[in-house]
C-alpha positions as CSV (number, residue, x, y, z in Angstrom):
1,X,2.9,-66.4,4.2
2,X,3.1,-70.3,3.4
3,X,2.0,-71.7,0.1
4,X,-0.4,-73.8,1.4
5,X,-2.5,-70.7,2.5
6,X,-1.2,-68.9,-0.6
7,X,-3.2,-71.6,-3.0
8,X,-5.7,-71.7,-0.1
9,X,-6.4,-68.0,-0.5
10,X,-6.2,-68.1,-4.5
11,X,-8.9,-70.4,-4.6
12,X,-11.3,-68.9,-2.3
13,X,-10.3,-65.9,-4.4
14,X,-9.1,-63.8,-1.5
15,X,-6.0,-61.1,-2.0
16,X,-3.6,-59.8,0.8
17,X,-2.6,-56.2,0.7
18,X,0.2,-55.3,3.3
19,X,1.5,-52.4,4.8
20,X,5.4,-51.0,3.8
21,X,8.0,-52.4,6.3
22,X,8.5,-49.6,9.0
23,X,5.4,-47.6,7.9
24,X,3.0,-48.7,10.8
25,X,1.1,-45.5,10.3
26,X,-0.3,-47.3,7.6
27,X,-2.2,-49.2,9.4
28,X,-2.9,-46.4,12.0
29,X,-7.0,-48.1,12.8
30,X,-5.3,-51.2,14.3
31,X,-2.4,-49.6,15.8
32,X,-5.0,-47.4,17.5
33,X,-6.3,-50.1,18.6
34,X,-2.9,-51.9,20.1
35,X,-2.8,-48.5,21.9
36,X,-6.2,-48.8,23.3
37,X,-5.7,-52.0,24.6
38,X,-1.9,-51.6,25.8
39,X,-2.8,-48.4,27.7
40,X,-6.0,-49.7,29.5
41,X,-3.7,-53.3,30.4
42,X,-1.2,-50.8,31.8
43,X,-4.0,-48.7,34.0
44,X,-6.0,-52.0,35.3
45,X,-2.8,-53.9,36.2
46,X,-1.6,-50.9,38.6
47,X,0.7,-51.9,41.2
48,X,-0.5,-55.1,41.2
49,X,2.7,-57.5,41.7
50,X,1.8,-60.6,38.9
51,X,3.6,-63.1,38.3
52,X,5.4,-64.2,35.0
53,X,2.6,-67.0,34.6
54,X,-0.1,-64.2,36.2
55,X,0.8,-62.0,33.5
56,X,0.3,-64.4,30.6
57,X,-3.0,-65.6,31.7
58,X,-4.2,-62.1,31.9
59,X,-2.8,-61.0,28.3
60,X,-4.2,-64.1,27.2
61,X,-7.6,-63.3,28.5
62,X,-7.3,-59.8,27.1
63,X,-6.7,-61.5,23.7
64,X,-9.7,-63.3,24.1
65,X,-11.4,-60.3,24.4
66,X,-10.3,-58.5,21.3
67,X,-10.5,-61.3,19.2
68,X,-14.3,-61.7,19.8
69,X,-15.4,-58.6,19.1
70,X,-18.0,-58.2,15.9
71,X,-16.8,-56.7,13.1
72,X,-19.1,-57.1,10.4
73,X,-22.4,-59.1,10.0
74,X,-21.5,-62.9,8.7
75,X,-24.3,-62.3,6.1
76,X,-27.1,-60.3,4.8
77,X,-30.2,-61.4,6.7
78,X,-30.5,-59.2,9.8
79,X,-32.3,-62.2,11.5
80,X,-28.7,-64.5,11.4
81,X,-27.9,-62.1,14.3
82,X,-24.2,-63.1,14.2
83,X,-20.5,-60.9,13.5
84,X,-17.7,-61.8,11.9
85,X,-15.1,-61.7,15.0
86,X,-11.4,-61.7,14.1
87,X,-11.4,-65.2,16.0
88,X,-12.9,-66.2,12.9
89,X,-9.8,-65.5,10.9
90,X,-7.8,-67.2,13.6
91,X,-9.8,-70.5,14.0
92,X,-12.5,-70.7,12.1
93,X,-15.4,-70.0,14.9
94,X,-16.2,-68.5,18.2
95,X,-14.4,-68.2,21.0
96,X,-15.9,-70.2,24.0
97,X,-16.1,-68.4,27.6
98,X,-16.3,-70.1,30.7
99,X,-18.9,-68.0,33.1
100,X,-17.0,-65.6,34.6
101,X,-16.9,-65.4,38.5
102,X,-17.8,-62.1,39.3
103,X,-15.0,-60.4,41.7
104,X,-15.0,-56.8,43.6
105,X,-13.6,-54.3,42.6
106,X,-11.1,-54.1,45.1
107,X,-9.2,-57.3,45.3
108,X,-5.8,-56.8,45.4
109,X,-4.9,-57.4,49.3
110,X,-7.5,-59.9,50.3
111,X,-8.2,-62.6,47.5
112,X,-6.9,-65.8,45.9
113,X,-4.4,-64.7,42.9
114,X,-6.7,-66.5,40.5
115,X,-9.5,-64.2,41.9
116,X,-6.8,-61.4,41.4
117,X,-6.7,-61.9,37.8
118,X,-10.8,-62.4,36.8
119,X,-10.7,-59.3,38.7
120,X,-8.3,-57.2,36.6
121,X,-9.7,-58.8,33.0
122,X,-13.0,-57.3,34.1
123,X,-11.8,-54.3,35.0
124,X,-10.0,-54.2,31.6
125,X,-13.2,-55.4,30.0
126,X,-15.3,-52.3,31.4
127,X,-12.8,-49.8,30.9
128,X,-11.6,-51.4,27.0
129,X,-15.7,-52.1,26.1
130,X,-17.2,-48.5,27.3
131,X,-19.1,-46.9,24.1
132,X,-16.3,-44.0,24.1
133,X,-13.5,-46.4,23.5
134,X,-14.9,-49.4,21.5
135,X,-18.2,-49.1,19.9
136,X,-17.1,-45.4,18.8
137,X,-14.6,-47.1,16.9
138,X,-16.8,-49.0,15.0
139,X,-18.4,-45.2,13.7
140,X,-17.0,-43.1,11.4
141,X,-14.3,-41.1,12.4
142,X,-16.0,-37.9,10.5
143,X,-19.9,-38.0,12.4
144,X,-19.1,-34.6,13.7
145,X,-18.4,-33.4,10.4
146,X,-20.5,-34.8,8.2
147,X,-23.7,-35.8,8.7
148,X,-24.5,-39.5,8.8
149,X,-27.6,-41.7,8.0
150,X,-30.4,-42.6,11.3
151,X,-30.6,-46.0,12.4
152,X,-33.0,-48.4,10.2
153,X,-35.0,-51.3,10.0
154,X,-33.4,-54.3,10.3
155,X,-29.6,-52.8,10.5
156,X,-27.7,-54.9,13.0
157,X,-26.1,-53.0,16.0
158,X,-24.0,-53.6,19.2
159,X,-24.8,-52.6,22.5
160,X,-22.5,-52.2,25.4
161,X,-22.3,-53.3,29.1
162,X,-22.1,-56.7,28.6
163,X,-20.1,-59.1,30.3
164,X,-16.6,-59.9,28.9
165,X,-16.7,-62.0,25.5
166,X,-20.9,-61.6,25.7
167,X,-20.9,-59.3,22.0
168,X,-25.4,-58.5,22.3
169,X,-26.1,-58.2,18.8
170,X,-29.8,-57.6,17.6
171,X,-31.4,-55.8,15.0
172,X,-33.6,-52.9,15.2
173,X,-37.2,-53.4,15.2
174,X,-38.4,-50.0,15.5
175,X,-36.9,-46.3,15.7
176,X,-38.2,-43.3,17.8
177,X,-37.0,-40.1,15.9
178,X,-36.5,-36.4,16.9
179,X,-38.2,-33.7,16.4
180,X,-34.9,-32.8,13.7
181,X,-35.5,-36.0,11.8
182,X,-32.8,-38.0,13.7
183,X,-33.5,-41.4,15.4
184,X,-32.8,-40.9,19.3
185,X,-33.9,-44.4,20.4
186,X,-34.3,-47.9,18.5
187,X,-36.0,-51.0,19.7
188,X,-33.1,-53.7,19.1
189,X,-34.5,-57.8,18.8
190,X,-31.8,-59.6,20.6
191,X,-31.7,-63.5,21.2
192,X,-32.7,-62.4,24.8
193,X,-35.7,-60.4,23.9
194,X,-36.4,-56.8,22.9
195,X,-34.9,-54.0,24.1
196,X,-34.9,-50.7,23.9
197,X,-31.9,-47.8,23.9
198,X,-30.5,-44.8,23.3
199,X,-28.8,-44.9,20.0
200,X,-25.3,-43.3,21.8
201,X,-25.2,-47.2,23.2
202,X,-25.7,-49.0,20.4
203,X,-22.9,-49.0,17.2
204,X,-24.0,-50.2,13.7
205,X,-22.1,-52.7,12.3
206,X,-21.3,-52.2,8.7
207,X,-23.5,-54.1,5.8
208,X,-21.7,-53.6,2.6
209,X,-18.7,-55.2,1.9
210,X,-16.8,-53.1,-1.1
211,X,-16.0,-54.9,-4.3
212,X,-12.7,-55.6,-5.9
């Protein structure tokens, strides 16, 4: 770590806590994640022949990805409708996507290599972004275990089948509960509109930030 962002830090009153050397089960949350991504990079790239310049516009894409997913509300007000995205630590904002040109699915002996390539980020962006890989990551690991607190007004939640880069963040409006007690559906105000899902396709981003 430079000084500059040392003093940097120490002003804004931020601390840095790292892992051991050669303990990366330490940080076994984001080395689950590496997984994740490595393994779904590995299936969606196939037997496709890249090449070396191929390759790094495809891992670069897939970085764009996972450095614009939300990870925690930039403030308090469920209205703000905004995440905290590691591309925030990175550069200080959003990432920016160009539209994406939708492809089929089956690409690899007929199209244009560039076509070749929006194909396979998409591919890695619907198997990487399913609820069962992603947004369940955002839950905790425990749910089965331990029983954990419905869906509520004005939380701000996640849902999936999105584009690639296109987070739809809203906050719930309303909440249709079980006959147990447990919310089954919320409404969720997005800057598109209202909608309404099941809560297994929605993830809750956390509110509270823990203390020193």
């Amino acid at each position: 770590m430079g000084p500059d962002l040392k003093r940097f830090a120490a002003d804004e009153g931020c601390s840095f806590i790292f892992i051991p050397p050669r303990a990366p089960h330490f940080g076994g949350l984001w080395e689950a994640a590496v997984k994740s991504a490595k393994h779904h990079v590995v299936c969606v790239i196939g037997n496709a022949l890249l090449t070396a310049k191929e390759l790094s516009t495809l891992l670069a894409e897939v970085e764009a990805i996972l450095n614009s997913r939300p990870l925690t509300p930039l403030s308090q007000n469920p209205n703000d409708g905004e995440a905290l995205t590691p591309a925030h630590l990175l550069i200080g904002c959003f990432l920016r996507v160009l539209p994406p040109e939708q492809v089929t699915v089956d690409p690899v002996r007929c199209c244009e290599r560039w076509q070749l390539v929006c194909c396979l980020k998409q591919q890695f962006w619907r198997q990487w972004s399913k609820v069962r890989v992603y947004l369940t990551g955002l839950q905790e690991r425990n749910k089965w275990l331990h029983p954990t607190r419905n869906l509520q007004l004005n939380d701000l939640v996640h849902e999936d089948n999105v584009p690639p880069q296109q987070w739809v963040l809203g906050c719930v409006v309303a909440t249709v509960e079980g006959q147990d007690g447990k919310v089954r559906v919320a409404d969720v105000a997005t800057k598109a509109g209202t909608i309404k899902r099941p809560i297994h396709k929605l993830a809750l981003l956390p509110m509270e930030v823990e203390g020193n």
